[in-house]
C-alpha positions as CSV (number, residue, x, y, z in Angstrom):
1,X,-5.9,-19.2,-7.1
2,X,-2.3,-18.5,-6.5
3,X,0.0,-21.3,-6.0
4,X,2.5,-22.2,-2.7
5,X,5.4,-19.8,-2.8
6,X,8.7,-21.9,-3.6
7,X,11.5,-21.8,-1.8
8,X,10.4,-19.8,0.9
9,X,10.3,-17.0,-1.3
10,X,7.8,-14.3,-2.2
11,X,8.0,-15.2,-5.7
12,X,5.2,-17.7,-7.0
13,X,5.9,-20.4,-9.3
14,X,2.9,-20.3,-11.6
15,X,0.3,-17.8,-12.5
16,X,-1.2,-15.8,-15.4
17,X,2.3,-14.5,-16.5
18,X,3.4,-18.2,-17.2
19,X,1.3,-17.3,-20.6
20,X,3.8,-14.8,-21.0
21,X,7.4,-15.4,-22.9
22,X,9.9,-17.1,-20.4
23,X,12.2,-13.9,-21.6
24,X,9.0,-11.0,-20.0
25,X,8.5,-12.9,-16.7
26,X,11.3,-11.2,-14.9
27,X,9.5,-7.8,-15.8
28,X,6.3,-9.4,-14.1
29,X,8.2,-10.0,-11.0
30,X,9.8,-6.5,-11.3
31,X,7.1,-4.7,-11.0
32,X,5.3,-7.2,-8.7
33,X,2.1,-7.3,-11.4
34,X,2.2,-11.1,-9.9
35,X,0.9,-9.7,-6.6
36,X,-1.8,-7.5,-6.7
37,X,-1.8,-6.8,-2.9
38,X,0.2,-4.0,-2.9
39,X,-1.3,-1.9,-5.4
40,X,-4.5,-2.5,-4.1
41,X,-3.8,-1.3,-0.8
42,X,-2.3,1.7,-2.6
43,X,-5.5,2.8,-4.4
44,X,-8.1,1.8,-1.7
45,X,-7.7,5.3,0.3
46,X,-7.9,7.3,-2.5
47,X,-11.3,5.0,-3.8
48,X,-12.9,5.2,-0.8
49,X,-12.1,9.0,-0.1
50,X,-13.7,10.0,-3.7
51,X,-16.8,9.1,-2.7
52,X,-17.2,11.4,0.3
53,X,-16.4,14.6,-2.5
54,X,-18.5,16.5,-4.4
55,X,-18.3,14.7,-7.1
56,X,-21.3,13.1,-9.4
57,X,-21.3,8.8,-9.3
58,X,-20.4,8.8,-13.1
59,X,-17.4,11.0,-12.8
60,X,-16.1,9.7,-9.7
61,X,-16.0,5.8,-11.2
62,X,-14.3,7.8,-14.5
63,X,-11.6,9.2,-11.9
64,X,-11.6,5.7,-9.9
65,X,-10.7,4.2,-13.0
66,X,-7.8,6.5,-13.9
67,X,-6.4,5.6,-10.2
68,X,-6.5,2.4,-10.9
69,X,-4.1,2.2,-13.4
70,X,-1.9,5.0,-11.9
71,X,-1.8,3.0,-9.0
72,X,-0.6,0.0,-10.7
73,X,1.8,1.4,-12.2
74,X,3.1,3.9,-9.8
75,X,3.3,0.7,-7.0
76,X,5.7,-0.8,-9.8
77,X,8.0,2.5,-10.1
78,X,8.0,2.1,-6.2
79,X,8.8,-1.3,-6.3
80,X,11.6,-1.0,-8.6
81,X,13.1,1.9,-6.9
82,X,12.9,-0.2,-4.0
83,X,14.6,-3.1,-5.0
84,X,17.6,-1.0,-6.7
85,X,18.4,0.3,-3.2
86,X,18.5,-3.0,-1.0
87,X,19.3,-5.5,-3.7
88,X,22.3,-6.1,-1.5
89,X,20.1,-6.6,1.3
90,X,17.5,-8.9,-0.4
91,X,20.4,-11.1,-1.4
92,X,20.6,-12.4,2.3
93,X,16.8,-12.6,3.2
94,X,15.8,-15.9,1.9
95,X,12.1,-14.3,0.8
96,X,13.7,-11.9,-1.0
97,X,17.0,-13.6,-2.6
98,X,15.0,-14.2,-5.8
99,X,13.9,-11.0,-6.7
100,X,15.1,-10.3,-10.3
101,X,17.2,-7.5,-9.1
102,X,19.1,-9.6,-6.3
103,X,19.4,-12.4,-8.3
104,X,21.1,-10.8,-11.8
105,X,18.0,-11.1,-13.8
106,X,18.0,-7.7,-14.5
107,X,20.6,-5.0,-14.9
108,X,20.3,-1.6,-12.9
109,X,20.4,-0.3,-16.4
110,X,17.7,-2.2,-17.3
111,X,16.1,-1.6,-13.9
112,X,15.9,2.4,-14.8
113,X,14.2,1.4,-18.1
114,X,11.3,-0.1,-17.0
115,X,11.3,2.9,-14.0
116,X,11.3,5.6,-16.9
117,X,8.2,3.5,-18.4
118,X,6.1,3.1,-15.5
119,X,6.3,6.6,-14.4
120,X,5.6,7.9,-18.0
121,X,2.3,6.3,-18.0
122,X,1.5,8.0,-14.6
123,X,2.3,10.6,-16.1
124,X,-0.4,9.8,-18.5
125,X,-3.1,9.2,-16.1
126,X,-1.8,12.3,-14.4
127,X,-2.6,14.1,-17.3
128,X,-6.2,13.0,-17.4
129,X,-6.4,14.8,-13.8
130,X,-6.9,19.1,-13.1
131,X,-3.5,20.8,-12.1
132,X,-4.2,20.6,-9.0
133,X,-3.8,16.9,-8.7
134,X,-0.7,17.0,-11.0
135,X,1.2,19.2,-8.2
136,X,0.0,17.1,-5.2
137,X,0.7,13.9,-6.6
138,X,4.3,14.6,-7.7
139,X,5.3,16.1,-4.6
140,X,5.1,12.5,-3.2
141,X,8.2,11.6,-5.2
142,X,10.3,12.6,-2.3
143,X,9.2,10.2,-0.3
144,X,9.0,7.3,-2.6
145,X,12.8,7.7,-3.3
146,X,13.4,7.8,0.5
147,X,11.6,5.2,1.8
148,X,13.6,2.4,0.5
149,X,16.1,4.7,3.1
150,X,14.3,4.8,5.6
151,X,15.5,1.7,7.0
152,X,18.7,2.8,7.0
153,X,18.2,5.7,9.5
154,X,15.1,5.1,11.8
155,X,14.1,2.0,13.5
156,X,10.2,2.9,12.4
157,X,10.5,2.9,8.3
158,X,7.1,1.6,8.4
159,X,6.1,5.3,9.5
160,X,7.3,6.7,6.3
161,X,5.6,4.0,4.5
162,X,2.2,5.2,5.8
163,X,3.2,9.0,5.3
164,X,3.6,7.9,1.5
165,X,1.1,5.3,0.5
166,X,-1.5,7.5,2.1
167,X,-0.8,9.9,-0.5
168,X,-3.7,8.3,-2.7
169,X,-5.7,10.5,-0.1
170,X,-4.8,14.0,-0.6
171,X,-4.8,12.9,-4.4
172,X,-8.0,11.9,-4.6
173,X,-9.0,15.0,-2.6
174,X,-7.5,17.3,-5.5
175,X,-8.9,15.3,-8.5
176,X,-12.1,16.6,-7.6
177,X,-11.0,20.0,-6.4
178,X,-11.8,20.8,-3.2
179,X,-11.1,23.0,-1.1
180,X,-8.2,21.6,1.7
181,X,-10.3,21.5,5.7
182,X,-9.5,19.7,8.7
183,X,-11.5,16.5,7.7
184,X,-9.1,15.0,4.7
185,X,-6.2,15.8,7.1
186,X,-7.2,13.9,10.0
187,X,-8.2,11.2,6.6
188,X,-4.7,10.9,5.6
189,X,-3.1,10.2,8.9
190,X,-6.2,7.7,9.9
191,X,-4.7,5.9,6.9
192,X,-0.9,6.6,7.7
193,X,-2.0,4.4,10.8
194,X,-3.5,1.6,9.2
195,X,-0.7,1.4,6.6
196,X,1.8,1.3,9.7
197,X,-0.2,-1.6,11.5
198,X,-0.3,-3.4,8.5
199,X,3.0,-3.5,7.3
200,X,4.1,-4.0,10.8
201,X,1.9,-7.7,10.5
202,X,3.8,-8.0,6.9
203,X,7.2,-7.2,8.6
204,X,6.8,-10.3,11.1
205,X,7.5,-12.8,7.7
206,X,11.6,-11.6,8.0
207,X,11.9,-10.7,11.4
208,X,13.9,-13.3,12.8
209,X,16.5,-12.6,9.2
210,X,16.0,-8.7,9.4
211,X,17.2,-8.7,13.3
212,X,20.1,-10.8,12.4
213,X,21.8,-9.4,9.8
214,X,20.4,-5.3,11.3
215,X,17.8,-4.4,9.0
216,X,15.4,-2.1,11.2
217,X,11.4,-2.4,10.9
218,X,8.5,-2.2,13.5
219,X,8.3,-5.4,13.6
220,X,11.6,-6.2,14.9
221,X,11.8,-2.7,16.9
222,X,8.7,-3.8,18.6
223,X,9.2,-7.4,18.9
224,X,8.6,-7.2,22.6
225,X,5.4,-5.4,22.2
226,X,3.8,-6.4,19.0
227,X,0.6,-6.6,19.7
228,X,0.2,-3.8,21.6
229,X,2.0,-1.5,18.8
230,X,-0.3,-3.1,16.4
231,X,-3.9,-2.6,18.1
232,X,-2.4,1.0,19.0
233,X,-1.9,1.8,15.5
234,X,-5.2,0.3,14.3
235,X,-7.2,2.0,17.3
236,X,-5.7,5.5,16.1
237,X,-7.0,5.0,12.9
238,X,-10.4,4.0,13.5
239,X,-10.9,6.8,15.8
240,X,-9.3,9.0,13.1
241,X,-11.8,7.5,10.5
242,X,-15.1,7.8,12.3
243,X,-13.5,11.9,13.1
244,X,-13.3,12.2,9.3
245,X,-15.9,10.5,8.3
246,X,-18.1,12.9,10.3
247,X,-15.8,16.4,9.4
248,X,-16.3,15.6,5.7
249,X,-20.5,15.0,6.1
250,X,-20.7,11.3,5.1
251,X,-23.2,9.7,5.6
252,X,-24.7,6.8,7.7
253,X,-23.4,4.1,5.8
254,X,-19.6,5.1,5.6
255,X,-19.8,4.9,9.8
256,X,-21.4,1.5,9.6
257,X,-18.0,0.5,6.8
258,X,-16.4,2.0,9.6
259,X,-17.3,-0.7,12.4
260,X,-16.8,-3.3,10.4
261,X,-13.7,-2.2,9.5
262,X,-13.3,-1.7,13.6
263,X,-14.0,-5.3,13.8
264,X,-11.9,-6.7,11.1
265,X,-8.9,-5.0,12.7
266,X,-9.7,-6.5,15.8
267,X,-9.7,-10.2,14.3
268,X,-5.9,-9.1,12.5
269,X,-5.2,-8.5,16.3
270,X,-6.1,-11.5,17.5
271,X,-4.6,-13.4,14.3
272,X,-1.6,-12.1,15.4
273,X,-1.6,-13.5,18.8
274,X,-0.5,-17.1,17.1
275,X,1.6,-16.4,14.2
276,X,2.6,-20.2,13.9
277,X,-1.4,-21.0,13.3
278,X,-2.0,-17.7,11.3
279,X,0.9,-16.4,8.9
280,X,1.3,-13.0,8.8
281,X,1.4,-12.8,5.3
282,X,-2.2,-13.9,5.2
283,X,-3.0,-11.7,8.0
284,X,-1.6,-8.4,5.8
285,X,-3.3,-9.4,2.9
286,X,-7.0,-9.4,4.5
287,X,-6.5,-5.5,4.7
288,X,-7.5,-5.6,0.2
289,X,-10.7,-6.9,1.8
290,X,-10.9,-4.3,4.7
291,X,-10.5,-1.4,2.1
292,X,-12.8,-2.7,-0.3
293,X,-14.9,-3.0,2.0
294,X,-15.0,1.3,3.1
295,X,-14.9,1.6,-0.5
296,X,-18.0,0.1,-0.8
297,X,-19.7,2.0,1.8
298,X,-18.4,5.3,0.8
299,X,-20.2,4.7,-2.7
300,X,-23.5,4.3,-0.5
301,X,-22.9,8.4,-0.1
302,X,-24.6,9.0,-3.5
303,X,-27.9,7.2,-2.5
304,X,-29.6,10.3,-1.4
């Protein structure tokens, strides 16, 4: 169990990687191995999409397993190309100011090192994958480089957050090469809204710091509608889901994951009606259990 966050930060004090050499931790923290949420709600849309293909159980958990480890390390890359862009920033958020990045722990030298590594062994996974994939997955490096920008020009970044970690979906789609139909379309953008409602809920932990200093997110752009922009995005999405689910021929049990995925959104809604009682950082992190969850049910497709 993870310990209370010191500081007010989003670092933790002790963990697994207190095994570690004092001198490797920093590379921990880098690539945010010491928080497994965001990597997991990177891979989740691509598991529970694979599933729903063609594909026999034993060679889907084989290709499952590959997008495991891609996904760890391609959230890292992310991460670190993240945190070389708004180290400036994070210096004046107090959850942030401890980053190793913002704090001088690491050089940007250094920075592009461990970058270079992480996306090698993607590359390695990538590799594992038909052609197909290899094309569709690196065409999402556009959009990991600008979304650290996106910030910087739109009020809604969270939007191109969800346009690129929904990219696990047309991913997955390729790794078992099939053809492209309306059904993983309306897939990816039922998960480009969940991935905007959910990092709108993670955006609330800074929003009093991001507003004052101008850093633009949904969560400060609608501050006076939360709620509302919240349940909207999570009602497009389970709409979107349920339309998908029944384009691409699954079966009963991925519309019953469905509802209860309908219902666990509804509870983050409510959550967030009293973010004193219920932190939102709690509140985000529920979603790893949400996606798990259709993950799940989407195996059920190869009971025949």
């Amino acid at each position: 169990m993870n310990t209370p966050k010191i500081n007010n930060t989003d670092i933790l004090e002790n963990g697994w990687w207190n095994a570690l050499p004092k001198k490797y931790i920093k590379w921990v923290r880098l690539g945010r191995f010491d928080r497994p949420v965001g990597f997991w709600l990177l891979l989740l849309p691509g598991w529970w999409v694979l599933p729903l293909t063609s594909l026999r159980l034993l060679e889907c958990l084989k290709i499952m397993f590959i997008f495991l480890i891609g996904s760890i390390v391609m959230r890292a890359a992310g991460c670190t190309i993240n945190d070389l862009w708004d180290k400036d920033i994070d210096k004046k958020i107090t959850r942030t100011k401890n980053r190793p990045l913002a704090k001088g722990d690491i050089s940007n030298s250094q920075a592009f090192g461990f970058l270079s590594i992480m996306l090698l062994v993607g590359l390695i996974c990538l590799y594992q994958l038909n052609i197909k994939t290899w094309f569709v997955a690196i065409s999402a490096l556009p959009l990991i480089i600008i979304y650290p920008l996106a910030k910087r020009f739109t009020k809604w970044p969270q939007v191109v957050l969800g346009l690129t970690f929904s990219w696990a979906v047309p991913t997955a789609w390729a790794s078992a090469n099939e053809n492209w139909n309306l059904g993983i379309l309306i897939m990816y953008f039922a998960t480009v809204f969940w991935i905007i409602g959910y990092d709108t809920i993670y955006g609330c932990q800074d929003k009093n710091e991001d507003e004052k200093i101008g850093v633009k997110n949904s969560a400060v752009s609608a501050k006076n509608f939360l709620g509302t922009f919240v349940s909207f995005s999570y009602l497009i999405s389970f709409i979107l889901l349920i339309l998908s689910g029944y384009l691409l021929q699954a079966n009963f049990f991925w519309f019953i994951g469905v509802i209860l995925c309908g219902a666990h959104f509804f509870s983050q809604v409510i959550k967030l009606q009293d973010l004193n009682k219920n932190h939102p950082l709690n509140i985000f992190r529920s979603n790893v259990h949400l996606g798990l969850m259709l993950t799940i049910f989407s195996l059920f497709n190869h009971i025949n």
